[in-house]
C-alpha positions as MATLAB code, in Angstrom:
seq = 'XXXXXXXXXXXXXXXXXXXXXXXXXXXXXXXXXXXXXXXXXXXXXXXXXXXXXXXXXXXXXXXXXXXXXXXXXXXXXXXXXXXXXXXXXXXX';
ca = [
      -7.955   12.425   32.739;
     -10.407   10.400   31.248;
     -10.734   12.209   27.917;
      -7.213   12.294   27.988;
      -6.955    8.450   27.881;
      -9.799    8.217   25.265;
      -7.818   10.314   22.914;
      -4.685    8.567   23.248;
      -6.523    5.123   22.687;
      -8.455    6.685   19.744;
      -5.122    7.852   18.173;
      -3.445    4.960   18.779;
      -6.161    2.857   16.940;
      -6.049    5.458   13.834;
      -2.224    4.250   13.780;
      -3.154    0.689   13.681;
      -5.526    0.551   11.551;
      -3.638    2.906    9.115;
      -0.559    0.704    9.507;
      -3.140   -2.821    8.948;
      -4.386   -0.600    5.568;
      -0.876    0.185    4.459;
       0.233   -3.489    4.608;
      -2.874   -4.429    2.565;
      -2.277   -1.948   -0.050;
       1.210   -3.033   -0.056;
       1.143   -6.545   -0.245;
      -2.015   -6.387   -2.760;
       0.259   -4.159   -5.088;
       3.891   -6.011   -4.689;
       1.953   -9.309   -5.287;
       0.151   -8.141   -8.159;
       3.527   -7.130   -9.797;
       4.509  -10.552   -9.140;
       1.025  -12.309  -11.131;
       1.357   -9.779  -13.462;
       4.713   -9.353  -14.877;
       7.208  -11.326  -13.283;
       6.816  -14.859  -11.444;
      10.413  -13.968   -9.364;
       9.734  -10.654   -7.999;
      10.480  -10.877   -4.306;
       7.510   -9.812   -3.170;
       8.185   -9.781    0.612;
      11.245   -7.165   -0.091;
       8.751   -5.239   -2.178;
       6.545   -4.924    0.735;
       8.936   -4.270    3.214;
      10.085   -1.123    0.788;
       6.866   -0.318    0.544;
       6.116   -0.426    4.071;
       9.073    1.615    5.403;
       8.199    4.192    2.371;
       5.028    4.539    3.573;
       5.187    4.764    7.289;
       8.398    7.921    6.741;
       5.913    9.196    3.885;
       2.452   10.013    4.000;
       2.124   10.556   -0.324;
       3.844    7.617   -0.802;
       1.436    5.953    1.477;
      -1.673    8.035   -0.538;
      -0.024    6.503   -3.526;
       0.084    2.846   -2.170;
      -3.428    3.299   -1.450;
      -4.427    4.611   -5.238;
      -2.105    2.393   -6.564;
      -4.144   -0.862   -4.835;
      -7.460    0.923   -5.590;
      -7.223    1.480   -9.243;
      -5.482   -2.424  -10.165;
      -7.996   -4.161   -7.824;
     -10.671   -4.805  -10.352;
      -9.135   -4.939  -13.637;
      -7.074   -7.540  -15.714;
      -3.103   -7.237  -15.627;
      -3.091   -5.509  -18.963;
      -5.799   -3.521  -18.423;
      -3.943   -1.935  -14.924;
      -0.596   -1.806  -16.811;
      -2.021    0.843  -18.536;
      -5.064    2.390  -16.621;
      -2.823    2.674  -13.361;
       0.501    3.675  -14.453;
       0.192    7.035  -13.087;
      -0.751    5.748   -9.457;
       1.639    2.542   -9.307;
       4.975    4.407  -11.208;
       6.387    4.740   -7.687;
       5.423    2.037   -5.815;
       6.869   -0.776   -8.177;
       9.438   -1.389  -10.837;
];
């Protein structure tokens, strides 16, 4: 019984803290769009999208993930064209 409980408590935290990463990915992305290329881009609809996407779809989520990863360090231009491949599908 006791293992039992530890295993749903340990699974439930994985979910958590995978749901607490996918909103950070998320939001770093959709607000990065917004610096980057356009001062109007509803970010908190992006995130939402992004957030349903990626709780229904676990490459979508992988590609969040990249996607926040790879633009993290580098200038605007520099991730328009470094991180195309890994951000085509999360933004516009």
């Amino acid at each position: 019984m006791t293992r039992a409980l530890g295993l749903v408590l340990l699974l439930s935290g994985c979910v958590v803290v995978q749901k607490v990463d996918t909103a950070i990915d998320c939001h770093g992305v959709c607000s990065r769009y917004q610096s980057c290329f356009e001062s109007t881009y509803d970010v908190s609809a992006c995130e939402l999208r992004c957030r349903d996407a990626s709780s229904t779809d676990g490459d979508y989520r992988r590609k969040a993930d990249m996607c926040n990863a790879c633009i993290s360090e580098r200038s605007c231009a520099s991730a328009t064209f470094a991180c195309v491949v890994e951000c085509a599908a999360i933004v516009p």
